[in-house]
Every structure is written in C-alpha cells, then in structure tokens.
C-alpha positions in Angstrom: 14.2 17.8 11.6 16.1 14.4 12.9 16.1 11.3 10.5 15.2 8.9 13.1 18.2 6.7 12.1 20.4 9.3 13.3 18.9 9.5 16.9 21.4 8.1 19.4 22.2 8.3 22.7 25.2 11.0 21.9 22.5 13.4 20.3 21.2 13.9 24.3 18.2 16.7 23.5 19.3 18.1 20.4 17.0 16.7 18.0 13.3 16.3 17.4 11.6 13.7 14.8 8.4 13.5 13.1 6.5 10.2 13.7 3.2 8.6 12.9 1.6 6.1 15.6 1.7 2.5 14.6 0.0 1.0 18.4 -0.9 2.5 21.4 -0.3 -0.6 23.8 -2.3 -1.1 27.0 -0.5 -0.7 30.2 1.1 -4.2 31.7 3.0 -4.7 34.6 7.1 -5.9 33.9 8.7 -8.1 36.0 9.3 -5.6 39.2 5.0 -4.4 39.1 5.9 -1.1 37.6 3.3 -0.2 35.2 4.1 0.6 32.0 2.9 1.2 28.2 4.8 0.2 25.5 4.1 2.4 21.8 5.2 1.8 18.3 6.0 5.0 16.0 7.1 4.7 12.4 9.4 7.3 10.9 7.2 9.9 8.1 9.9 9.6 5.8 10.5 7.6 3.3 14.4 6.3 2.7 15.9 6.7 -0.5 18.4 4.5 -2.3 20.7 6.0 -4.4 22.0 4.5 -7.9 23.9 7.2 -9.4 24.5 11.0 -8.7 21.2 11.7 -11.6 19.0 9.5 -10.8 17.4 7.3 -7.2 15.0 4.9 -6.6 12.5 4.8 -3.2 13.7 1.4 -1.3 10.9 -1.2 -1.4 10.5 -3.9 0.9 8.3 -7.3 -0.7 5.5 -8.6 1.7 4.2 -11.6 -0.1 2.3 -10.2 -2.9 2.4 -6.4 -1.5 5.0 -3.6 -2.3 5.5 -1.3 1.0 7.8 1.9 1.1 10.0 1.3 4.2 9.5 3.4 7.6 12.0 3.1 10.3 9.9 1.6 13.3 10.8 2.7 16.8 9.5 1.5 20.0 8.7 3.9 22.7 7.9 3.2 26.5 6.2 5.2 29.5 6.9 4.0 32.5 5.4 4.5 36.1 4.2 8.1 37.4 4.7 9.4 33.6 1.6 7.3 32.4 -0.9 10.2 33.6 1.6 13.1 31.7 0.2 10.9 28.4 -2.7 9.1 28.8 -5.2 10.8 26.2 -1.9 12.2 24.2 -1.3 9.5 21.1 -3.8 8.3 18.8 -3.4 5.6 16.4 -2.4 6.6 13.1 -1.6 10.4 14.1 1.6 12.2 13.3 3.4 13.8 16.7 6.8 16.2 16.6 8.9 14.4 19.9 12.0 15.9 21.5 13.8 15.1 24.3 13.1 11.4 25.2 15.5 9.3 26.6 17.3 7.0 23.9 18.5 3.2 24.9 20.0 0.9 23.2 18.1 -2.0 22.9 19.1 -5.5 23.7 19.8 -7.8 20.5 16.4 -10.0 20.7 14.4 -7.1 20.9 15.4 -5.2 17.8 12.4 -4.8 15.6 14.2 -3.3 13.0 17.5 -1.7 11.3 16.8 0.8 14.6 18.7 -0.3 17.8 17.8 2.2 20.0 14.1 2.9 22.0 12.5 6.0 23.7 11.8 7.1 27.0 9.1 9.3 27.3 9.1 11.5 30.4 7.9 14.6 32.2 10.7 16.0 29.8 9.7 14.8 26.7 8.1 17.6 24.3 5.2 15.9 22.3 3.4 18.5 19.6 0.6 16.9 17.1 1.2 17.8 13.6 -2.0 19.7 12.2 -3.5 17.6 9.6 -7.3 16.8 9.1 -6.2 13.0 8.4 -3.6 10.5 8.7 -1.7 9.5 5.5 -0.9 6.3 4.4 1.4 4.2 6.7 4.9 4.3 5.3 6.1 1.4 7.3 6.7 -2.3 5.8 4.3 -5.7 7.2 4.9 -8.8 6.8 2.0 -10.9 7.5 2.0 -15.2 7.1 -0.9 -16.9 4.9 -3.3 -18.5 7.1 -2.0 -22.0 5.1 1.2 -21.3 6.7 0.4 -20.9 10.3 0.0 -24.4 11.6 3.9 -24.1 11.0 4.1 -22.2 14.2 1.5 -23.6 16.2 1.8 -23.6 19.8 5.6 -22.4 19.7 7.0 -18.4 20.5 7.4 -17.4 17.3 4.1 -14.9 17.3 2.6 -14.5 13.8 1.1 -11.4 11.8 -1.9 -11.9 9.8 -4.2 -9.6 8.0 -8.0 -10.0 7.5 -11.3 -8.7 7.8 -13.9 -9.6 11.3 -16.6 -11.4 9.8 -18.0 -12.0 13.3 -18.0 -11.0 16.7 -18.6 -13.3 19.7 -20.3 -11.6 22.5 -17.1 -11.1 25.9 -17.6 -13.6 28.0 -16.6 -14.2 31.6 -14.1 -16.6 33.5 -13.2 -17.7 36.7 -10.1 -19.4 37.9 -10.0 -19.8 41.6 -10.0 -16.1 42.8 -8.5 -14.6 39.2 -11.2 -12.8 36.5 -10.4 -12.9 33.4 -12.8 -12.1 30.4 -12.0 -13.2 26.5 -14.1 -12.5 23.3 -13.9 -14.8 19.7 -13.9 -13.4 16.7 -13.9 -14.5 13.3 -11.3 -13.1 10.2 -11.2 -13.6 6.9 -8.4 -12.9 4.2 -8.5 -13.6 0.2 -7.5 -17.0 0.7 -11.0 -17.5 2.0 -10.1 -19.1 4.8 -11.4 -18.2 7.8 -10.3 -18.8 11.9 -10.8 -18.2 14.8 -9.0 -15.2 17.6 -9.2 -14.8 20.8 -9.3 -11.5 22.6 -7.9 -12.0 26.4 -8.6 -9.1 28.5 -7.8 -5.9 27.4 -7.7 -6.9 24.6 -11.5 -8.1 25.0 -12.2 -4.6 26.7 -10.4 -2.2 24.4 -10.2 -3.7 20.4 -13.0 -6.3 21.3 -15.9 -3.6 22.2 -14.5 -1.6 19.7 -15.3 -4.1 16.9 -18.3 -5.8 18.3 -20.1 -1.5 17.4 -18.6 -1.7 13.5 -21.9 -3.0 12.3 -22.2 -1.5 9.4 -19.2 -2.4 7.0 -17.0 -5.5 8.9 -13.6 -4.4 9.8 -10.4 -4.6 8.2 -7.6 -5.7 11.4 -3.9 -6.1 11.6 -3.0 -8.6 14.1 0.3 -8.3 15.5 2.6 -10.9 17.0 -0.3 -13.6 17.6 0.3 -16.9 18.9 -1.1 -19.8 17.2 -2.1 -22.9 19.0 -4.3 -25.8 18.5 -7.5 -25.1 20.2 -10.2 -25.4 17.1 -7.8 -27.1 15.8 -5.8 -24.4 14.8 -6.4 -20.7 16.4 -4.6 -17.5 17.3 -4.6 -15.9 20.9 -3.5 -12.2 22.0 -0.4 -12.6 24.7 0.5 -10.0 26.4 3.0 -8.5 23.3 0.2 -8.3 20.8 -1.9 -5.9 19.0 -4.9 -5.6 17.3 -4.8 -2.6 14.4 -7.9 -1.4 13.2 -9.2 -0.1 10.4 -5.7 1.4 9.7 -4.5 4.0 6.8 -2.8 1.5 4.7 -1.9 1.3 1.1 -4.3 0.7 -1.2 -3.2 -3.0 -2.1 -3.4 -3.6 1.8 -7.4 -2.7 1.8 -9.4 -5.7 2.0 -12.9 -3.6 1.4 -13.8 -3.8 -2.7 -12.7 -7.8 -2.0 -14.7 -8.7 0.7 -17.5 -6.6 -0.8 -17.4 -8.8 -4.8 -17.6 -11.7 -2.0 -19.9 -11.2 0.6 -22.3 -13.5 -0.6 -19.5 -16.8 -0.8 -18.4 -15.5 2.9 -21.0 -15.4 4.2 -22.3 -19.1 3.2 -18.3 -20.1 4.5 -19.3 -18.6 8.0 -22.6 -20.1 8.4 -20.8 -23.4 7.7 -18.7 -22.6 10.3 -15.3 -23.8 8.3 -13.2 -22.3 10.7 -13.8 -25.4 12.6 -12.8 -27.2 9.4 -8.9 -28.1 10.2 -8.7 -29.7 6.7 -8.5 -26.1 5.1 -5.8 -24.7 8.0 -3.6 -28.3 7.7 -2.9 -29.1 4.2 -2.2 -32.9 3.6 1.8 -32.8 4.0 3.5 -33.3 0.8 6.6 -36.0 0.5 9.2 -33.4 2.1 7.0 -32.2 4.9 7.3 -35.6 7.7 10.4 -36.3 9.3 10.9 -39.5 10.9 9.3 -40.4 14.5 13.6 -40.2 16.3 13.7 -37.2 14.7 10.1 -35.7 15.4 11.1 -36.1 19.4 13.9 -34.5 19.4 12.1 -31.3 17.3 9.3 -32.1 20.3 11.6 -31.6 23.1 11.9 -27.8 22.0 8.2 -27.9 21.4 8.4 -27.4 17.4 5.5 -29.3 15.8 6.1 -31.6 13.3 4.4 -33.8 10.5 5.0 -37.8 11.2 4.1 -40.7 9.4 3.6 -44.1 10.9 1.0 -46.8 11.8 -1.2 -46.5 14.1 -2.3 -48.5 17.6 -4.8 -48.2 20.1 -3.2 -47.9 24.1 -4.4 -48.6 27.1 -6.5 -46.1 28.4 -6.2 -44.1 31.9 -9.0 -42.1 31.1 -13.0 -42.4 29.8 -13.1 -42.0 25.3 -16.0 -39.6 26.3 -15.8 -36.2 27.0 -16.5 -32.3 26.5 -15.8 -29.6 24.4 -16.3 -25.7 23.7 -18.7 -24.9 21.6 -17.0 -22.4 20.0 -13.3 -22.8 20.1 -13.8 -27.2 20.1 -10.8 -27.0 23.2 -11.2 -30.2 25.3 -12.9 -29.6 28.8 -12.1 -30.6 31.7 -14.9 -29.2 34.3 -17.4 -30.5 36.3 -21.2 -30.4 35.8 -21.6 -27.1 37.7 -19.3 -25.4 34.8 -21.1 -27.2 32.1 -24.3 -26.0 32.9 -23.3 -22.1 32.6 -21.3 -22.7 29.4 -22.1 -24.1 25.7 -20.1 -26.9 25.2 -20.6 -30.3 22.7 -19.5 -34.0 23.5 -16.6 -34.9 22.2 -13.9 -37.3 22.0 -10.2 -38.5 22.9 -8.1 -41.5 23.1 -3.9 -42.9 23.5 -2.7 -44.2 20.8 0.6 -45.1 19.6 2.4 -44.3 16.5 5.3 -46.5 15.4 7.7 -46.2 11.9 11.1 -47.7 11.2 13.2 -45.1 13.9 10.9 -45.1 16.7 7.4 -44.9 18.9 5.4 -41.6 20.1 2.2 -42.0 22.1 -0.4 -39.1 21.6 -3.6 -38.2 22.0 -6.0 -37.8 19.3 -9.7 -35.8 19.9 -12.4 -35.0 17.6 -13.2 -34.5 15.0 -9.7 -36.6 13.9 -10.3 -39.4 16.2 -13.8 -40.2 14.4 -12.3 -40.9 11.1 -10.6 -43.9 12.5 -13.2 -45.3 14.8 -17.2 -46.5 14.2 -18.8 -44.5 17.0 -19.3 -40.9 17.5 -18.8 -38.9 20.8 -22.8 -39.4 21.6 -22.0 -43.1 20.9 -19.4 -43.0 23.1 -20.9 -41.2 25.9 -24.2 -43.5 25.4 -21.6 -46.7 26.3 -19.5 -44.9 29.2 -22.5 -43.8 30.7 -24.3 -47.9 30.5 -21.0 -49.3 31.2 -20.7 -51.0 28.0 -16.7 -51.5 27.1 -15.8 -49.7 23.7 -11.8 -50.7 23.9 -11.9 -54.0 21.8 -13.7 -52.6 19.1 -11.5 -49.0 18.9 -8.3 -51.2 19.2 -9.3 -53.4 16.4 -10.7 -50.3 14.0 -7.2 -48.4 14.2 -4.4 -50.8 14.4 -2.1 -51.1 11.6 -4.0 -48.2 10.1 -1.6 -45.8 8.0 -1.5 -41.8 8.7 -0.2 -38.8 8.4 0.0 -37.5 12.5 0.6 -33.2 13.3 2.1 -33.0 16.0 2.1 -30.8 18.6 4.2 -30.9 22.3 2.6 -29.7 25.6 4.9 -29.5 28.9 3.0 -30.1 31.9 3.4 -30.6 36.0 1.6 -33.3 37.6 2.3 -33.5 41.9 5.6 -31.4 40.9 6.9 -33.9 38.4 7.4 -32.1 34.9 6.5 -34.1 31.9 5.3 -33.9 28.2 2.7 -34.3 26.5 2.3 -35.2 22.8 -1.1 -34.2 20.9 -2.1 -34.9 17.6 -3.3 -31.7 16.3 -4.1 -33.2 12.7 -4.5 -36.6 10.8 -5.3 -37.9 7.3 -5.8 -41.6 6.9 -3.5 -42.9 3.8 -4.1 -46.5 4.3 -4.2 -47.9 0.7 -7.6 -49.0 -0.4 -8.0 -53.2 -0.2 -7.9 -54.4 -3.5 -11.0 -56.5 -4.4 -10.9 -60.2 -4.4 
C-alpha cells in the first residue's frame, strides 16, 4: 500500500492508496465548457513524528480549540466522457482502494496542502470500495474561523470555513435574470458562540445539500461549510461560489460534534432564532477596539484592492441622486432595486439609504449607509420616509442637520461597478456605531 505522499508522477501505475472521501463536488463547466467534477480524498493514515529511535508521537495539527490528527488531502478530478465511468461510484465519507490515475503537479496557488500533486481519474483508473459497515472518524485537519471573525473577510476572495448546526431551512426559491434561471435557498447555522447567520445555497447547491437538509427534521444538522464567501448582504452573510462545499453530518471527532451542545441549548436557540438575531449585525461586528481603524488615506488605498476596513471620522450628509426610501429582502435585508411587478411576487420590507461623507485628519470617503445603521443617525424610519417621498415632502434639511459633525466608527466595504462602460467604485458602509460624546449638562 502507497503513502500518498509518495505518489508522484515517476511512480506512473505502480502504486495504489487507500483514501476516505472528504466531497463529492457537483459537475461545473472550466473555462473551455468541458464538464468536469472536482473530489477531495484524505489519506487513511495517520503520520507519525518521530523523537527518538524508542519512542514517537502522532503529529497534531491545532484548530482553534480542537486537536485533529493530520491526513494528507488530495484533490482529484474527472473530466469529460469519464463522468459517466463514475457517477454513482464515491460516497462521502467512504474509504476507496485507487490505482492508476493520472498524477499532476499542481500549480503553486492551488496547493491545499504539503501534497503538490492531483489525480486524474479515467477509464484506467481502478477504484475498489473497502468493506466496512461504517466510515471511521475523519483523520484530516479543519480549520474553521469564529463567526466574530468573519466580517474580516467580507466581500473579498479569501473564502472562509465555518462549522455549525442548521437551525432552519428556508423553502428554494426561484429567480429570473433576463433569460438565466437560477434557484437559491437560506438557511440558518448556529455554533457555540451562539451566534447565528445567515447562508445561501445557489443552485446546486440549493438542489443537492439544500433538499437534503430541508428532510433532517428530526435532530437539526451538524454542516461543514467549505471555502464560503462572506459579504454584506444582512449585514454580514456567507454564499456558496462555485468552489464551495457543504459537508453533512460528517464522521468527525468527537470534539467536532455539535449534538450534546446544541441539545443542553435548544431552548436559548431557539428564543435566538425567533428573534431573528442573525439580522442583528451588532453581534457579527464587534465595536472596533483602538488598533482596529486605520486612517481614511489609508482605508482607500486598502479599498482599491477591495479589503474592508474599520474608519473613524465625522460624519456629513451629501447631496442626494437618489430617493432616502427604498426596499429590501425580507430575509437576507439586501437593498432592492426592482420594480413593482417583482415586488409583488417577493417578500420584501421598506428600507432605507443615503450619501454621506466621512472626513478625519488624512482625508474624505463618501459612502452609502442603509438600514438598520442609517436609522441610528436620523429621526425617521423607512415608513417615515416612504410616507414623505411618496407626499413630496423634502426630508434633506432635517437628515443633514441630524448627522453632521456626528462622530463614528464606519465598516467599510468596496464594490467595483460599470455604469454605460465606465468602471467605477463604490464604497458601502457595512457597519456603524455612533461614539459622539454625550453633551454635558448646563
């Protein structure tokens, strides 16, 4: 039997490995429309590092607060005509004997691990299950981020792990762009932070893991969510791309398994999901200590490459291009921009935006700010606003005057758009905490 770190390309046929499936992926298309399906094995055997010729200790890899004995992870690929040869032949979580794929070395900012090389799996590739009535405990190391740490990477490429248990399930819904169909479901996750948010299932994703979760009714689901990218709808929320994968249920260790936690706290979680907190952004943006802002010169700069930052400045009120009112979904809180037709078919709440400026000692940055941020700053709420867009009554004076000079604490988030084949960005205020000092009494 082949340790998988010895698999090269100079081996040719002369080895075969024992793995255990990490993710089946679904097929995509890459850049030329060839179909294809990308897999993710671990290696069954556990490294060991040796400290002297009587005794040796198994490597361990630290995950936050969770110990994981190391398995080498290697990606595997089918391409084209060979999808058919395995298209009912790997399960998740099953251990396969493979011979005979096609090794490749794999390009520098694709390595996944201390493994350089993938697999090709072909009409030539010799794929035998291993007889065991179940899967045993995944030997592979995870490394997932705190939900307090993922506004760090919000709406930026570098995709986020997380770990948690679906507290809900939103039913699939359906959505048209032009002539493309796509479909996307919501869920809801929890972890023992107690903090819950929202995902969104695009797709396959919605088809496959989605339908899958929405039937575990009886005990919720404990999922790892691999390579998610965070962004700022609902304030802060994590979307499946095209990269990502949803594990289920999977044979972890015991310190990975959510069930005897979410089970002594059913009662609290629940109460937390009927309050809906994962539209409470106060709990996914922590106030920014002293350390956290940078200056506004410098926040630009950090902008351009679309890396969200923490400023702190004064605040003024813009002229406006655009109505205060607007519309929102009523389950991930994203902005709308639709006509009547589309509102009527969809749930959606009024909501909220204006321009403002932001001004310190090295600089200016004009953002938007939307609900539910903009309404700590301002005396009228979205149906207020809507009421006086609606009657023609002029709201500017009195925002202008509520905000300016107010002190605050801005997150920051940048968006590059195209308007008439001009590229330009955007700057939107994700998060803000007023810190104007209190007046002092006369």
């Amino acid at each position: 039997m082949s340790n998988v770190m010895d698999i090269t390309p100079a081996l040719k046929t002369e080895w075969t490995a024992l793995i255990q499936v990490l993710e089946v992926g679904h097929i995509q298309e890459n850049i030329g429309r060839e179909e294809l399906r990308h897999l993710l094995f671990t290696d069954c055997k556990v490294h060991a590092t040796f400290f002297s010729q009587s005794t040796f200790q198994y490597s361990f890899l630290t995950c936050g607060n969770y110990h994981l004995k190391h398995g080498t992870k290697v990606l595997a690929i089918i391409y084209g005509y060979h999808l058919p040869l395995f298209k009912h032949t790997f399960k998740p979580y099953k251990r396969y004997y493979i011979s005979n794929a096609v090794i490749t070395k794999v390009q520098t900012q694709f390595v996944i691990n201390s493994y350089k090389y993938s697999w090709s799996l072909n009409n030539r590739t010799l794929v035998q299950p291993y007889p065991e009535l179940q899967p045993p405990v995944l030997p592979c190391h995870f490394q997932f981020t705190p939900f307090t740490q993922l506004h760090r990477h919000a709406e930026t490429d570098n995709y986020q792990n997380i770990r948690g248990v679906v507290i809900k399930c939103f039913p699939s819904e359906q959505l048209h762009d032009g002539s493309e169909l796509s479909s996307k479901r919501d869920i809801i996750i929890v972890n023992e932070e107690r903090i819950l948010i929202l995902l969104t299932l695009w797709n396959s994703f919605d088809d496959n893991e989605g339908y899958a979760l929405q039937k575990m009714t009886t005990t919720p689901p404990m999922i790892f969510g691999m390579r998610l990218k965070v962004i700022t709808s609902n304030g802060l929320s994590l979307t499946t791309t095209m990269g990502s994968a949803i594990i289920i249920n999977p044979p972890a260790a015991k310190d990975l398994h959510l069930d005897n936690w979410y089970n002594e706290n059913e009662g609290e979680l629940e109460q937390l999901l009927n309050r809906k907190t994962y539209n409470e952004s106060d709990l996914l943006f922590p106030i920014p200590q002293k350390n956290d802002t940078v200056p506004i010169a410098t926040a630009i700069e950090s902008l351009k490459s679309q890396k969200p930052v923490w400023i702190k400045g004064s605040l003024s009120l813009l002229h406006q291009h655009r109505s205060f009112s607007n519309t929102s979904c009523a389950n991930c809180q994203k902005l709308i921009e639709a006509d009547a037709t589309y509102l009527q078919n969809h749930k959606y709440l009024a909501s909220s935006r204006a321009t403002v400026q932001i001004d310190d000692a090295t600089g200016s940055l004009s953002a938007t700010i939307s609900k539910p941020d903009l309404e700590k700053f301002i005396p009228f709420t979205p149906e207020e606003l809507k009421y006086a867009e609606d009657n023609e009554k002029s709201v500017h004076d009195t925002i202008a005057t509520s905000v300016d000079s107010v002190l605050l604490f801005a997150f920051v988030c940048s968006q590059k758009t195209c308007h008439q084949q001009e590229p330009s960005t955007t700057y939107n205020i994700v998060k803000a905490y007023n810190i104007t000092p209190a007046k002092k009494p006369k």
